[in-house]
BAZA-475121 format. One record per residue (C-alpha): x, y, z; residue number from 1; residue in one letter. Coordinates in steps of 0.25 Angstrom, whole numbers. Example, Ala and Ser with C-alpha at 12.3 -4.5 7.8 and 13.67 -1.06 7.14 Angstrom:
<pts>
49 | -18 | 31 | 1 | A .
55 | -4 | 29 | 2 | S .
</pts>
This chain:
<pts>
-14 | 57 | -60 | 1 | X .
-5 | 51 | -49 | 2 | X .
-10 | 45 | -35 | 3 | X .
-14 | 57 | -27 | 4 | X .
-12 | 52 | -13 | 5 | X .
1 | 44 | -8 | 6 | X .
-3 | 29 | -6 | 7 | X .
3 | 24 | 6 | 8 | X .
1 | 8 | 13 | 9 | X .
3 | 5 | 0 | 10 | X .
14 | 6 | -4 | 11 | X .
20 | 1 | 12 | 12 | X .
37 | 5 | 15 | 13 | X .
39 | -9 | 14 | 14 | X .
35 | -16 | 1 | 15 | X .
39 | -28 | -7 | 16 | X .
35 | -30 | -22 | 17 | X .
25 | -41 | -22 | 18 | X .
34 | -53 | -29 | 19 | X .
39 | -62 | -17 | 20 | X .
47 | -75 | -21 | 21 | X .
40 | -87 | -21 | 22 | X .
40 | -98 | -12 | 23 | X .
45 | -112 | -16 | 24 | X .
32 | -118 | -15 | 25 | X .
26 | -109 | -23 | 26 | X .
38 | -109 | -35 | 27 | X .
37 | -125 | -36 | 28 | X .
21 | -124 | -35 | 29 | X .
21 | -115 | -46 | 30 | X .
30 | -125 | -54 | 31 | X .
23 | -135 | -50 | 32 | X .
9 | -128 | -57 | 33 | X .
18 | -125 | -70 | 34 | X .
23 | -139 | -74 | 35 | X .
10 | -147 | -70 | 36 | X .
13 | -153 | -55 | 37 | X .
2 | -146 | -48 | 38 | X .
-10 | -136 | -50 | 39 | X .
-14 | -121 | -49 | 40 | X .
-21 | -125 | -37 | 41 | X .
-10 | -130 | -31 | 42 | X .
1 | -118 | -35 | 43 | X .
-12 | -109 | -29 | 44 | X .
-12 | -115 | -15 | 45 | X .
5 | -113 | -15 | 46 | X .
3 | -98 | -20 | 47 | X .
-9 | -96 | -9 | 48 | X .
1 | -101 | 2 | 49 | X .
14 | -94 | -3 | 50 | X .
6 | -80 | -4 | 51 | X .
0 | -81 | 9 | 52 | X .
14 | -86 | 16 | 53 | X .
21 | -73 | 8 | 54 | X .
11 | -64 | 14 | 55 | X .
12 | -67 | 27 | 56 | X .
28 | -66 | 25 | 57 | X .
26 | -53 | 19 | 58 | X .
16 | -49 | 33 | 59 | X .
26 | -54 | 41 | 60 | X .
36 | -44 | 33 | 61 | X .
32 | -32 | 36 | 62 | X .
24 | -29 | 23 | 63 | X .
12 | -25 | 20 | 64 | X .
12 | -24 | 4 | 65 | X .
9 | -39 | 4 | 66 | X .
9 | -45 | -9 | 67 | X .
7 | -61 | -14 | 68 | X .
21 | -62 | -18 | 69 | X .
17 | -63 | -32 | 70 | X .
16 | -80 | -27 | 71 | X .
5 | -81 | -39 | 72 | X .
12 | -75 | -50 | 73 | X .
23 | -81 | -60 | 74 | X .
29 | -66 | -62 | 75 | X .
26 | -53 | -55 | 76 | X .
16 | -48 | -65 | 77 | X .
5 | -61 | -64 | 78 | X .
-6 | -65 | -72 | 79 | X .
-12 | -51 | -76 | 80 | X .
-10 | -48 | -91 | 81 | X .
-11 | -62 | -95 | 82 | X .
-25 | -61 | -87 | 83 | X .
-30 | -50 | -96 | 84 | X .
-39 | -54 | -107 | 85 | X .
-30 | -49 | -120 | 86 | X .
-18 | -55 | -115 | 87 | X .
-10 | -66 | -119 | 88 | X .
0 | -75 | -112 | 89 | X .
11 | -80 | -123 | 90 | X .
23 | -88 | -121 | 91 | X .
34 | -85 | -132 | 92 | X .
32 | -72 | -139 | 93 | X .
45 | -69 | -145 | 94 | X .
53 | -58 | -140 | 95 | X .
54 | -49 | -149 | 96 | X .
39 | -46 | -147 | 97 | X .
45 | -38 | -134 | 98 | X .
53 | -27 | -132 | 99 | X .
67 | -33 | -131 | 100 | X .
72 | -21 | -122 | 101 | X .
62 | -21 | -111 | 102 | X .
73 | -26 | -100 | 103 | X .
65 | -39 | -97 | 104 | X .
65 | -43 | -111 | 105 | X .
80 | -42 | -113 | 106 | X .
82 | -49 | -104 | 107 | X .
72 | -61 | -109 | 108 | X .
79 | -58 | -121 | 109 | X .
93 | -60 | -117 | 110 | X .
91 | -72 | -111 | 111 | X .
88 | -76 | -124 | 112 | X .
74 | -77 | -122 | 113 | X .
65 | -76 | -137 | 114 | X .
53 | -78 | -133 | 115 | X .
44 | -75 | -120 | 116 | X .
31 | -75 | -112 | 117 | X .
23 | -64 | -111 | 118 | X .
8 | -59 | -111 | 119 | X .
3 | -51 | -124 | 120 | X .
-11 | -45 | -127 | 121 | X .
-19 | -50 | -138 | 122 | X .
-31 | -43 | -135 | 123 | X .
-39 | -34 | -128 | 124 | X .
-37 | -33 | -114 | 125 | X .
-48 | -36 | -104 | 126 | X .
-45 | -36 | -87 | 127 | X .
-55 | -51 | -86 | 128 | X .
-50 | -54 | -72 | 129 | X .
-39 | -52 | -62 | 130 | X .
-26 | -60 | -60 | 131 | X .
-22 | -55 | -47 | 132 | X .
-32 | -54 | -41 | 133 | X .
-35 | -70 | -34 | 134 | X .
-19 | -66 | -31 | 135 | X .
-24 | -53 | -23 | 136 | X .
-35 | -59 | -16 | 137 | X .
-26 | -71 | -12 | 138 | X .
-15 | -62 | -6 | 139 | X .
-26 | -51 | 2 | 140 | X .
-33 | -65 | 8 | 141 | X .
-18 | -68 | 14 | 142 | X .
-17 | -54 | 22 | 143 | X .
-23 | -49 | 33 | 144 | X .
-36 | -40 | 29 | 145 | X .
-31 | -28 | 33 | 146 | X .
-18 | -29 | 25 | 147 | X .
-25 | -32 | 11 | 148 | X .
-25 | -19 | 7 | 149 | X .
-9 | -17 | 8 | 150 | X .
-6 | -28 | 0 | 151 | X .
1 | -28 | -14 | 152 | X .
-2 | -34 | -29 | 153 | X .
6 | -33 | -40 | 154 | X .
2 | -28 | -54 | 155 | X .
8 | -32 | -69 | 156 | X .
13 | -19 | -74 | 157 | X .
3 | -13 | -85 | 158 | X .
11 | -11 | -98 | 159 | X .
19 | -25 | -93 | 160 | X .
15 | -34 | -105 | 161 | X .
16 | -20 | -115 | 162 | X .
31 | -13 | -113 | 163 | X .
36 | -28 | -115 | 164 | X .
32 | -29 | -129 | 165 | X .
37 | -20 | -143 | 166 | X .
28 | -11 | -146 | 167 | X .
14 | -15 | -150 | 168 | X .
16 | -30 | -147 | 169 | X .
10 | -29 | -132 | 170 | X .
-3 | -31 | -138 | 171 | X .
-8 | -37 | -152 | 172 | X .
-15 | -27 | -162 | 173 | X .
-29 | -33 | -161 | 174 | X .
-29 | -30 | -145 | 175 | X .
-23 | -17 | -145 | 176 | X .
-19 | -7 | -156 | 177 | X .
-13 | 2 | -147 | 178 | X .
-5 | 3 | -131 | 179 | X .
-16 | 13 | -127 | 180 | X .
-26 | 4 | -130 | 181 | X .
-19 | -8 | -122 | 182 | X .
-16 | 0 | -110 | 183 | X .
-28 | 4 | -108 | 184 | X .
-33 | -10 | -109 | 185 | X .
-23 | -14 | -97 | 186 | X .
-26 | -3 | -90 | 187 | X .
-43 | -8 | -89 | 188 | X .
-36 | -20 | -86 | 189 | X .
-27 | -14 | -76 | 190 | X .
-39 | -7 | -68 | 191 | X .
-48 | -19 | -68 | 192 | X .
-39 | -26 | -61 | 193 | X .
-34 | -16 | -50 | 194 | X .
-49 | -15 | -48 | 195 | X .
-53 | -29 | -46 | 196 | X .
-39 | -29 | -37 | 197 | X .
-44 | -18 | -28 | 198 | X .
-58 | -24 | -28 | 199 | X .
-50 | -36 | -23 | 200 | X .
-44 | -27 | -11 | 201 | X .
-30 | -23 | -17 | 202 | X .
-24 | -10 | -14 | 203 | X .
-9 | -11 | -18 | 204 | X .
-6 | -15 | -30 | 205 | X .
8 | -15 | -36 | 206 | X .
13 | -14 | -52 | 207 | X .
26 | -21 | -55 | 208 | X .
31 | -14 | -68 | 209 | X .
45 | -17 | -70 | 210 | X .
43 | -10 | -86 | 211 | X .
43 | 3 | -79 | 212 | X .
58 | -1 | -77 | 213 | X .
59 | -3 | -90 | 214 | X .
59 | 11 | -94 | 215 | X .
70 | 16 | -85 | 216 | X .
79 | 6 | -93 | 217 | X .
88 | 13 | -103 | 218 | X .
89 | -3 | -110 | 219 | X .
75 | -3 | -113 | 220 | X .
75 | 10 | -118 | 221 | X .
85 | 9 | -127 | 222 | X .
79 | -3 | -132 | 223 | X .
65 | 6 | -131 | 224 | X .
72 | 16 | -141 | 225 | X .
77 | 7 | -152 | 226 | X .
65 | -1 | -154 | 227 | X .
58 | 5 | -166 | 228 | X .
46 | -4 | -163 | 229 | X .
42 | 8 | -150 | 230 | X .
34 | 20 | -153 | 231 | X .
34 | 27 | -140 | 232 | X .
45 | 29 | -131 | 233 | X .
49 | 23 | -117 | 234 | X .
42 | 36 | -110 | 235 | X .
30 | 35 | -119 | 236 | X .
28 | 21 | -116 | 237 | X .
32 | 26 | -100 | 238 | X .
20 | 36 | -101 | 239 | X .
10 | 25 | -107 | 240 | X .
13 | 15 | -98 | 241 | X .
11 | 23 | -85 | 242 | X .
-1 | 28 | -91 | 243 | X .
-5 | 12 | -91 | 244 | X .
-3 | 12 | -77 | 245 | X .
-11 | 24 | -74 | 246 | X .
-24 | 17 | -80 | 247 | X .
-23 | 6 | -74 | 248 | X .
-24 | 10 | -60 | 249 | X .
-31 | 23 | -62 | 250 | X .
-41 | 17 | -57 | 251 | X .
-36 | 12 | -44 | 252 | X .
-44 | 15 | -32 | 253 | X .
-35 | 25 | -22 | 254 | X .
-33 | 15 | -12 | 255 | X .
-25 | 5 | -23 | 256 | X .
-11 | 7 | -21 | 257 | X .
-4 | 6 | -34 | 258 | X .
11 | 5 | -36 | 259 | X .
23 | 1 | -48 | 260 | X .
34 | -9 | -45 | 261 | X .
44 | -3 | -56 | 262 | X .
57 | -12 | -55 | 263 | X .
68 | -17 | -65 | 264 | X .
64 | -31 | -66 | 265 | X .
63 | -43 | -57 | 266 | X .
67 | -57 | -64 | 267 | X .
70 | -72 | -61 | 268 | X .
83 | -72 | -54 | 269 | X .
81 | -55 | -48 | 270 | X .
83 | -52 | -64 | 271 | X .
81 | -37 | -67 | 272 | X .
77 | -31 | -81 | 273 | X .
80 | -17 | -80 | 274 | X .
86 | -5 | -76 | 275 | X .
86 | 11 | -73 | 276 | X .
82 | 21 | -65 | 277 | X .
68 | 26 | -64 | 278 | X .
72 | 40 | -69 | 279 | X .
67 | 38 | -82 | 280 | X .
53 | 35 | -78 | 281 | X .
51 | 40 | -64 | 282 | X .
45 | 55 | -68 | 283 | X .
33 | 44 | -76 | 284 | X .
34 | 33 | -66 | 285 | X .
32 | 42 | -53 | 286 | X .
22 | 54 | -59 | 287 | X .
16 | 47 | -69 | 288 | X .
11 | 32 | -64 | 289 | X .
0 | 34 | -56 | 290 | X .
4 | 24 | -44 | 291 | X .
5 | 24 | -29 | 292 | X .
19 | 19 | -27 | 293 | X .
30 | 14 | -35 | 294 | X .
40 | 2 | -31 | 295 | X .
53 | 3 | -37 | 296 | X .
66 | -6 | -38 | 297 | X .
77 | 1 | -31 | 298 | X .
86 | -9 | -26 | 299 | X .
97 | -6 | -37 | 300 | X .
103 | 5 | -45 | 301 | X .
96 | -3 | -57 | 302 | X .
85 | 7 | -53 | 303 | X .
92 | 20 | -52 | 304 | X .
91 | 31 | -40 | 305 | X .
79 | 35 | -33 | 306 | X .
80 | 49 | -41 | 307 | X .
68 | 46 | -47 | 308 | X .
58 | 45 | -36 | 309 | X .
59 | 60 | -37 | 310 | X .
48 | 59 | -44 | 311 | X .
39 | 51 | -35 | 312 | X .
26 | 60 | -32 | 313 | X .
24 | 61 | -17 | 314 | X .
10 | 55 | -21 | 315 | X .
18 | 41 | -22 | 316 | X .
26 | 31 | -15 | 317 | X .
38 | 23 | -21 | 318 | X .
44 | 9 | -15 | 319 | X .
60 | 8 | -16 | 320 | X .
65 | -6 | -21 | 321 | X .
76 | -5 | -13 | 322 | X .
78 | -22 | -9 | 323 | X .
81 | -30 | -21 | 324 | X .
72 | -42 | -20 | 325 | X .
81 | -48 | -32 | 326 | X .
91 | -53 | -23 | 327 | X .
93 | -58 | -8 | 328 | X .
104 | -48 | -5 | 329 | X .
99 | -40 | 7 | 330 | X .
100 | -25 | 5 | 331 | X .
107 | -15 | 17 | 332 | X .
93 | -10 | 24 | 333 | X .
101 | 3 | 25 | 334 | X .
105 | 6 | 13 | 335 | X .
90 | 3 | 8 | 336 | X .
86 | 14 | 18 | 337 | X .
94 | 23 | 13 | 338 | X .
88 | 22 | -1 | 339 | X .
75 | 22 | 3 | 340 | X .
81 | 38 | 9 | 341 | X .
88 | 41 | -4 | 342 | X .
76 | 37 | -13 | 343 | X .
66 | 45 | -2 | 344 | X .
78 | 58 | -5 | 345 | X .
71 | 58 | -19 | 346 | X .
57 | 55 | -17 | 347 | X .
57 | 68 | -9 | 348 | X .
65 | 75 | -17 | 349 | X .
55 | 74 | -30 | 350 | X .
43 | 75 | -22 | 351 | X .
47 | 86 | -12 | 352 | X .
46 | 78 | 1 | 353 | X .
55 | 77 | 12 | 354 | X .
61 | 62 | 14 | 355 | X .
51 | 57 | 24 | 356 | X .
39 | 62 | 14 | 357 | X .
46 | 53 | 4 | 358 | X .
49 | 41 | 11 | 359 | X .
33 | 41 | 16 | 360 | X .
31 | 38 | -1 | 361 | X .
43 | 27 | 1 | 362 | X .
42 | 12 | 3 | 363 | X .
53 | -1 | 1 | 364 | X .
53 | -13 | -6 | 365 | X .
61 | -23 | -13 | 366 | X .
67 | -19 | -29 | 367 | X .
54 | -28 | -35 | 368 | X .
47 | -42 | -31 | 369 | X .
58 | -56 | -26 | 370 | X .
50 | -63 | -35 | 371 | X .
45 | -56 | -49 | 372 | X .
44 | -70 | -55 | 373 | X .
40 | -81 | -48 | 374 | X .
55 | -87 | -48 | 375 | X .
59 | -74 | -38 | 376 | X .
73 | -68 | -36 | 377 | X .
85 | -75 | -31 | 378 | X .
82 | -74 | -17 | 379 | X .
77 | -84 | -5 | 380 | X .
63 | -81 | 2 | 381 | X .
71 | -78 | 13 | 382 | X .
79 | -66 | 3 | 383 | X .
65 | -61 | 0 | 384 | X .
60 | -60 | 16 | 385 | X .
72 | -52 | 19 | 386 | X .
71 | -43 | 8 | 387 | X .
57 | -39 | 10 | 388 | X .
61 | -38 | 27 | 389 | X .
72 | -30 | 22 | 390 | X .
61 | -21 | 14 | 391 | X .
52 | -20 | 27 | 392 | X .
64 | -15 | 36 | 393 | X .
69 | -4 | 27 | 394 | X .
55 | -1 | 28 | 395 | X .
55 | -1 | 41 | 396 | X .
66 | 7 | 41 | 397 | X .
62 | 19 | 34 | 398 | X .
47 | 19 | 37 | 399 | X .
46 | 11 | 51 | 400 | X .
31 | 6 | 56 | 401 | X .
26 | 9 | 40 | 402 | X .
22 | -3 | 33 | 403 | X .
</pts>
């Protein structure tokens, strides 16, 4: 059962992705932690101070989903499966234990890389504390009181440590004999953590789940359809995944905003991983997952037209990419505008709505985070502010005095 009522203020008209690029100090900081020259403390203090100066850079913005940058996290997705009791951190499993079509893993593989780091679980799986939340309760004591609610954390995907891997090697056999038992593990562990979040005073929390992509790329499905090891197809495994999502946060109080940052990858250097249109899955994506809003990369025709958002329910917004935040060029703020029209065309055509009924469920952003991995994308601090001003003034544009 979808959201019954639109949420709005979240999602705002201007909205960034959460990963922000990381200061100098804090890159040699962390270095310095990793080869031995200083202590956690020490790379603790630097992270305080760099969070609270990229707050108030993202205040004096214009934005109001305000967000930690990301500053205590290596790579987008953080600390929270290695956290869970049943999993594993290992360095070196051989590559052939994952699927060698998945869009990220060819291209680890054709970079010649045979083995690689990953998390697998080798037991059952039990929620035993947060890993966000010291990182959420460091960021809401940075803002003023009365805009706490409005800020944003970011999620690891669900199925993230499960569509990577062939079939049945996500999991050993003594933890799990089957995917139904495992998700429903991860999905407990999923709801205790959204709960002690929300105890913690978050109310906008954010999914980043490039895998969805996954499925729009004709690459991996091909690869999908040769590999004798599956026993399902793509859309069963489309159907299981999205069910996933919905226990998770079925039990979210109604004032929990919930969204999905679906992109084509974000890599050291701007690297993407896939591509496609959102044709294939947006009748599942749209109807289907029971979130608030989704954020979707748009920047290039990497991601196809805006056909699909004809099957957007007017119960739910969505957040047009349409600034690359993989690279400093600035984009025409008129041509952007006129995107944001097209894209609103077909969100009132599916739905039944004229355009200015559509463009009240629409919001802007950048394509995905500047900085998915701790290195960030080729561009200067300075690229970054002007993107994100660029962002606030096509806002601005279409949907003046809104936040």
């Amino acid at each position: 059962m979808a959201p019954p009522e639109l949420h709005r203020n979240p999602p705002f008209r201007a909205e960034h992705l959460g990963s922000l690029l990381r200061p100098e100090v804090l890159l040699k900081s962390r270095a310095d932690v990793e080869d031995g020259r200083a202590g956690a403390k020490d790379l603790t203090n630097v992270e305080n101070t760099a969070v609270k100066d990229i707050v108030e850079e993202q205040i004096k913005l214009g934005f109001h989903p305000i967000s930690d940058g990301e500053y205590r996290r290596h790579i987008f997705w953080g600390s929270f499966f290695p956290g869970l009791e049943g999993f594993k951190e290992v360095k070196g499993i051989d590559i052939d234990v994952f699927r060698p079509y998945m869009p990220d893993i060819s291209v680890f593989s054709a970079y010649g890389a045979k083995t690689l780091e990953s998390v697998i679980c080798t037991g059952k799986i039990k929620h035993t504390g947060s890993t966000y939340v010291d990182q959420w309760n460091y960021l809401k004591s940075v803002v003023p009181r009365e805009r706490v609610h409005e800020c944003k954390l970011t999620l690891a995907a669900p199925e993230w440590y499960h569509m990577r891997y062939r079939e049945g090697r996500a999991f050993t056999k003594d933890a799990y004999s089957s995917d139904e038992e495992y998700f429903a593990d991860i999905a407990k562990a999923y709801q205790t953590e959204l709960q002690i979040l929300y105890d913690n005073g978050l109310r906008n929390v954010q999914f980043d789940d490039p895998n969805l992509a996954y499925f729009c790329s004709e690459s991996m499905l091909a690869g999908w359809k040769k590999d004798s090891l599956n026993t399902k197809t793509p859309e069963q495994v489309l159907d299981e995944y999205i069910g996933l999502y919905n226990d998770c946060i079925k039990h979210r109080p109604t004032d929990m905003h919930v969204g999905i940052h679906v992109c084509r990858g974000n890599f050291i250097d701007g690297r993407h991983f896939s591509e496609g249109g959102y044709d294939r899955v947006a009748q599942k994506m749209f109807q289907d997952l029971n979130v608030d809003t989704y954020y979707l990369e748009y920047d290039t025709p990497r991601a196809g037209g805006f056909e699909p958002l004809k099957s957007l329910p007017k119960n739910k917004n969505v957040i047009l990419g349409v600034i690359t935040s993989k690279f400093p060029k600035m984009e025409d703020l008129e041509v952007m505008k006129k995107r944001v029209y097209q894209a609103a065309d077909f969100v009132a055509e599916g739905s039944g709505q004229s355009m200015e009924e559509a463009l009240q469920r629409l919001g802007v952003s950048p394509q995905c985070g500047f900085a998915s991995h701790f290195e960030g994308n080729p561009l200067k601090h300075q690229d970054m502010i002007d993107k994100l001003a660029l962002v606030r003034k096509l806002a601005d544009s279409i949907w003046p005095g809104e936040a």
